[in-house]
Each structure stands twice: as structure tokens, then as C-alpha cells.
Wavefront OBJ file of the C-alpha trace (Angstrom):
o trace
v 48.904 45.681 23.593
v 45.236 46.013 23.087
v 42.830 43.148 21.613
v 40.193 44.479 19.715
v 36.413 43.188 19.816
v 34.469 41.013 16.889
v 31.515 41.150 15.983
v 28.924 38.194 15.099
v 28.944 39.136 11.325
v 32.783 40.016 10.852
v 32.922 36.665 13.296
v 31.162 34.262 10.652
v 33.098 35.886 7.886
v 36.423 35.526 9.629
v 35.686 31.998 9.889
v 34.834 31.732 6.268
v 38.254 33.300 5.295
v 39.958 30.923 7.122
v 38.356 28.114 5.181
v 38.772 29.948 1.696
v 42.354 32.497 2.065
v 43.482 30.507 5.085
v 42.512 26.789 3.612
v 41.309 24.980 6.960
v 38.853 22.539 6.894
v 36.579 22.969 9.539
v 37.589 19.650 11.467
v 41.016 21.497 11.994
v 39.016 24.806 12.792
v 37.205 22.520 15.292
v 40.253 20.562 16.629
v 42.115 23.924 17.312
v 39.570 25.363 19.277
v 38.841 22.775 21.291
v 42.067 21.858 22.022
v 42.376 25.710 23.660
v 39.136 25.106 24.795
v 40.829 22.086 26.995
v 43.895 24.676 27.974
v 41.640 26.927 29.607
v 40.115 24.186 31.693
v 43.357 22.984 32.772
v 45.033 26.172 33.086
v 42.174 27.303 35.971
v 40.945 23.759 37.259
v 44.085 21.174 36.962
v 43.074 17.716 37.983
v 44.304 18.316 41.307
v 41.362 20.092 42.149
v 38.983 17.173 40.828
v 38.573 15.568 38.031
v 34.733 15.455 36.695
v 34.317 17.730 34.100
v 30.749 18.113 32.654
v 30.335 19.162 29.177
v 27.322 20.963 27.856
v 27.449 20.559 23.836
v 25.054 22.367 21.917
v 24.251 21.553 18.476
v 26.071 23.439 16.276
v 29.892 24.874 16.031
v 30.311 25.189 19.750
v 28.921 22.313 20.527
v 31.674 20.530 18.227
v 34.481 22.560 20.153
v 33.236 20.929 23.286
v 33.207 17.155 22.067
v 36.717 17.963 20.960
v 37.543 19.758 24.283
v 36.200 16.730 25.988
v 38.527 14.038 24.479
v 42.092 16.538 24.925
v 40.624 16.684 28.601
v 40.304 13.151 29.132
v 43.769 12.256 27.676
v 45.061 15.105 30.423
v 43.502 12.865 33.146
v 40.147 13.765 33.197
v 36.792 12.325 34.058
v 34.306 14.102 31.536
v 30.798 13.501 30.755
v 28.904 14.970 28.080
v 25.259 16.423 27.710
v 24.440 16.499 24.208
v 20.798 16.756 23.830
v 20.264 17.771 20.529
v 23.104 15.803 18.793
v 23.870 16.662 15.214
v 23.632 13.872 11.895
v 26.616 15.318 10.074
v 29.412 13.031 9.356
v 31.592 15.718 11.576
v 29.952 15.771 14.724
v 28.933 12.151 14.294
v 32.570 11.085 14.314
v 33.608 13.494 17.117
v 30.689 11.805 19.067
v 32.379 8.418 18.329
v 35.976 9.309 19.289
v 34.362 9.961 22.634
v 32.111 6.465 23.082
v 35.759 5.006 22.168
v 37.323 6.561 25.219
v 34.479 5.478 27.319
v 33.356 8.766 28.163
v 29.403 8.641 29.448
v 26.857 10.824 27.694
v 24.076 11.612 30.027
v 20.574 13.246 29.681
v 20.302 14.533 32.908
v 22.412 17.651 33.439
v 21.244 18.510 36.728
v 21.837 14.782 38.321
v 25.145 15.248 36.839
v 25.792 18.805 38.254
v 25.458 17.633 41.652
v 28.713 14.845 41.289
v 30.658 17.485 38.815
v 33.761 19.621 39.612
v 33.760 21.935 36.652
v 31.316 22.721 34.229
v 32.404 23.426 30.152
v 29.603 25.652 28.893
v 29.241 24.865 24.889
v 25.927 25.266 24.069
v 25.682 28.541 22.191
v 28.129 30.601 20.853
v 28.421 33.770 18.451
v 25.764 33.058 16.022
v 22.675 32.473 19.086
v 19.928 34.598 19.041
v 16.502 34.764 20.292
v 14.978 33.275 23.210
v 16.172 29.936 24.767
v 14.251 26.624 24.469
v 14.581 23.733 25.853
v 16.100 21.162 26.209
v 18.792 24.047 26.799
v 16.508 26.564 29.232
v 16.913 24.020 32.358
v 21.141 23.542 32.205
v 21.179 27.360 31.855
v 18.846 28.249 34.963
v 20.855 25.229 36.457
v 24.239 27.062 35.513
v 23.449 30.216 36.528
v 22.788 29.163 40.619
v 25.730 26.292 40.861
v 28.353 27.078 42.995
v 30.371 24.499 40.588
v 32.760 26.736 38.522
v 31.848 26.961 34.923
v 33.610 28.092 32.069
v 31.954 29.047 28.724
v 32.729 28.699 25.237
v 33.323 32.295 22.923
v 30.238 33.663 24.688
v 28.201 32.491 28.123
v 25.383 30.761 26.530
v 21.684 32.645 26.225
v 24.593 36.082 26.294
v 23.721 38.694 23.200
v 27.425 38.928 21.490
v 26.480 42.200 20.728
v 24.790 43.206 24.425
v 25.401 40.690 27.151
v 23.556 39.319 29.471
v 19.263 38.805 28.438
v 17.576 41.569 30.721
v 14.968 38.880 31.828
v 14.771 35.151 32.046
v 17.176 31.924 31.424
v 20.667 33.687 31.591
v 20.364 36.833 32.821
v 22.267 36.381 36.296
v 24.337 33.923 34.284
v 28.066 35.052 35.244
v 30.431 32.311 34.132
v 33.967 32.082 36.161
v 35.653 31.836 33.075
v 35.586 32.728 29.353
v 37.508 31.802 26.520
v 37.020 33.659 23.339
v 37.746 31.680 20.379
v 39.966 33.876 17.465
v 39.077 37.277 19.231
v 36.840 38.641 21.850
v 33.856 39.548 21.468
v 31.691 42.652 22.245
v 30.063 40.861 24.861
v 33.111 41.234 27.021
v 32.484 44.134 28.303
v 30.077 42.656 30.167
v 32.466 39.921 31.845
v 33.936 39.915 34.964
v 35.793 36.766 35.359
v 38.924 35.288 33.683
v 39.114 35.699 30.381
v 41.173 33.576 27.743
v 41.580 34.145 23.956
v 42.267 31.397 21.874
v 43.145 31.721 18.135
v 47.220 30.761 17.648
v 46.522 30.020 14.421
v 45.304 33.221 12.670
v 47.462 34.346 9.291
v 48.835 37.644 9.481
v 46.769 38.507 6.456
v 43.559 37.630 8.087
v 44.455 39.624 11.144
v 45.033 42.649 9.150
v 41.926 42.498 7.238
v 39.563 42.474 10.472
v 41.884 44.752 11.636
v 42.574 42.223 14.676
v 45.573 42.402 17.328
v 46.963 38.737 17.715
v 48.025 38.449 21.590
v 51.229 37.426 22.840
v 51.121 33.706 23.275
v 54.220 31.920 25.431
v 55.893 28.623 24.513
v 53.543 26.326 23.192
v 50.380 27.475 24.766
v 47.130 28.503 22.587
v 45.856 30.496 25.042
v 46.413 34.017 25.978
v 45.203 35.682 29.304
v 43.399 38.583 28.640
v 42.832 40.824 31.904
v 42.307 38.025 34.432
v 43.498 37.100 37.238
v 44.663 33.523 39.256
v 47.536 32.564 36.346
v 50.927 33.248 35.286
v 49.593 33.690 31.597
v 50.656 36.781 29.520
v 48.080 39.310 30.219
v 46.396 41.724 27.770
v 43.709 44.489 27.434
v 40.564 43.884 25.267
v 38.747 47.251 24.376
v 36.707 48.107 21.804
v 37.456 49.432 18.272
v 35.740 53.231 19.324
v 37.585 53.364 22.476
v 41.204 52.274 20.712
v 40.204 55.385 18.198
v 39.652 57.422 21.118
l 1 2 3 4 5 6 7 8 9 10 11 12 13 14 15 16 17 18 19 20 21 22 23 24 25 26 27 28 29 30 31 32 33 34 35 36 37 38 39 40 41 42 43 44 45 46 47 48 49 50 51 52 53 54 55 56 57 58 59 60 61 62 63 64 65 66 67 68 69 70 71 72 73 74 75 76 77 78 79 80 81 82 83 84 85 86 87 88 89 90 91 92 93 94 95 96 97 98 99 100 101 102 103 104 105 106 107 108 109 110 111 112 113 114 115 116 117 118 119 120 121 122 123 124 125 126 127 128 129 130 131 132 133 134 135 136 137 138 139 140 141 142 143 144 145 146 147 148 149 150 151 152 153 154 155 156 157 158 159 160 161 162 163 164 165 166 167 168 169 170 171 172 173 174 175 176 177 178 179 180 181 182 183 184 185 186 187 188 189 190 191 192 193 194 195 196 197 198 199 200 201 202 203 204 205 206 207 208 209 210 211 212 213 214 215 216 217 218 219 220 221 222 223 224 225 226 227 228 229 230 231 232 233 234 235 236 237 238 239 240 241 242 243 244 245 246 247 248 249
């Protein structure tokens, strides 16, 4: 089975047919993702090999699919702490900000202090919709991310990555290789450009939304909602992503 690729402007459309034809409410868009967000980090750093897990929120939709990754991962056992510079004034993210000062979890402004005393890094600063150059406060974690020897895995696309075209040829990013990805609903094009293990998250996708992006739902086992997709290192089910040109071909 082959997954097909997604672009950023059949991405943000997708997401608005799920809200409209597929009635979720972004909370449960949210809650979904992160909670396969949270699989991914388990499924290639259990606790066993340590248990501080430092989560870099941005400030918009990925951002939100950390803070939720972040609680699943401390009910799993977990020690995370969050960096959440620019934090966001909507009812949403304010509550998912709560559920986390609940729990106890620390929120830190110093992503490099915390680097050094961190044994995996969740990378959920930018996702499909970033463009542009990156600014700060966000240009410092990225440099800092891109020389760590701490793995790191990022969220739908490694942040300061074109989802079109990769990597940025110059500056914050560009030797940025993540260990792990996990695209959220279906890869995208950005993949090709990715070398590590790859995850696709999106068990919740009606048949009728599939079809209409023309999208190839993967082959998820028993309850998890993540799907391997040409990695290696776990016992997941493992698929092919390529894009819609070469499928044709």
C-alpha cells in the first residue's frame, strides 16, 4: 500500500472538512493528534530509556498538539516540561495550558538550560501552515535542535522545513534532521526530504474524506493511532509514502 502526499492548501482544507462533513470540533481534532503525537514518543523512546521529555509548543495548531501530547505523556510516566514562549489567549489553548499547571508539569523559558537535563525533545513549533523566515523567540531552540545529540521528534513537519521543499537552503533549520517524524492525517511533501522514522497519525479520517483528497488510510494494528511508514527500530505496520506523480507513473 502506498500513502500519498498533502499539500499545505489541500492540508488546511482537509482540516476544514473535518470540522464541517466530518463534525469535529477542533478540541477533538487537537486531542487526537496529540494523543498520536504521545504514541510516537513512546513507541521510539519508552520511559525506560529516560523520562524528561521537553516540549517545544509553538503558537498556533501544533503548538496545541504538543500541550496535549504533553499531558498523555505524563500520565504514561513521564517527566515533561514545556517551552511555550509565545502562548496563545484563546479559551482552547488557555485551558490546555491549565490541564498541564494541574499536573504539575514546569513551563520553562529557557530551552537550552533545559536541553542539557532532557532525554527527548517533542518539536511543535511550526507545522504545515509556516512560512517565511524564522524569528525569535523560535530561531535559538531551532539552531539549538539542529546540533543536540538529544533525539528529537517533530510534529507534521521539522519546524523552519518548507512543506512543499524541505529543509531552508541557508540559516536556522537547514541541517535540521529530526530522528523522528510524525505526520498528522497524511504525509506531507516534505517527506521526501526525511530520513528518519516516520509515523502517520490520522485513525480517525471518514472514508468520504479520504476519497475526496484522494488519500490512502494506512493499516493501523489493534488500538494504535499510529502507523509506521518506511522506518525502521519498531514492530509497527510499515508502509510506502510516494507522491501523487510517481503513484501515476
Amino acid at each position: 500500500m502506498a500513502l500519498r502526499t498533502l499539500n499545505a492548501k489541500n492540508a488546511g482544507a482537509l482540516d476544514k472538512d473535518l470540522m464541517s462533513i466530518g463534525a469535529f470540533s477542533l478540541d477533538q481534532l487537537m486531542e487526537l493528534a496529540g494523543l498520536s503525537v504521545s504514541q510516537a514518543v513512546y513507541r521510539v523512546h519508552p520511559p525506560s530509556k529516560g523520562r524528561k521529555i521537553l516540549v517545544a509548543c509553538g503558537p498556533g495548531n501544533n503548538g496545541g498538539d504538543g500541550l496535549v501530547a504533553a499531558r498523555h505523556l505524563w500520565h504514561y510516566g513521564y517527566q515533561p516540561t514545556i517551552f511555550y514562549p509565545k502562548q496563545s489567549k484563546s479559551d482552547l489553548y488557555e485551558r490546555l495550558a491549565t490541564q498541564l499547571k494541574n499536573l504539575d508539569v514546569p513551563f520553562t523559558e529557557d530551552f537550552n538550560g533545559s536541553l542539557k537535563t532532557t532525554d527527548h525533545v517533542v518539536d511543535a513549533i511550526f507545522g504545515f501552515s509556516f512560512s517565511g523566515e524564522v524569528r525569535d523567540p523560535f530561531k535559538d531552540p531551532i539552531i539549538a535542535m539542529e546540533t543536540t545529540k538529544v533525539p528529537v521528534l517533530s510534529v507534521d513537519a521539522p519546524s523552519s522545513w518548507s512543506i512543499e521543499d524541505g529543509p531552508p537552503a541557508s540559516g536556522p533549520g537547514a541541517k535540521f534532521h529530526p530522528a523522528t517524524l510524525i505526520s498528522l492525517t497524511a504525509p506531507k511533501p516534505l517527506v521526501k526530504h526525511f530520513t528518519g522514522t516516520h509515523f502517520v497519525g490520522g485513525r480517525f479520517i471518514p472514508q468520504s474524506v479520504a476519497e475526496k483528497y484522494d488519500l490512502d488510510i494506512p493499516d493501523y494494528q489493534g488500538v494504535d493511532q499510529i502507523a509506521e511508514i518506511g522506518g525502521t527500530g519498531t514492530e509497527a505496520k510499515k508502509e510506502k509514502v510516494v507522491g501523487l506523480a510517481e503513484r501515476q507513473g
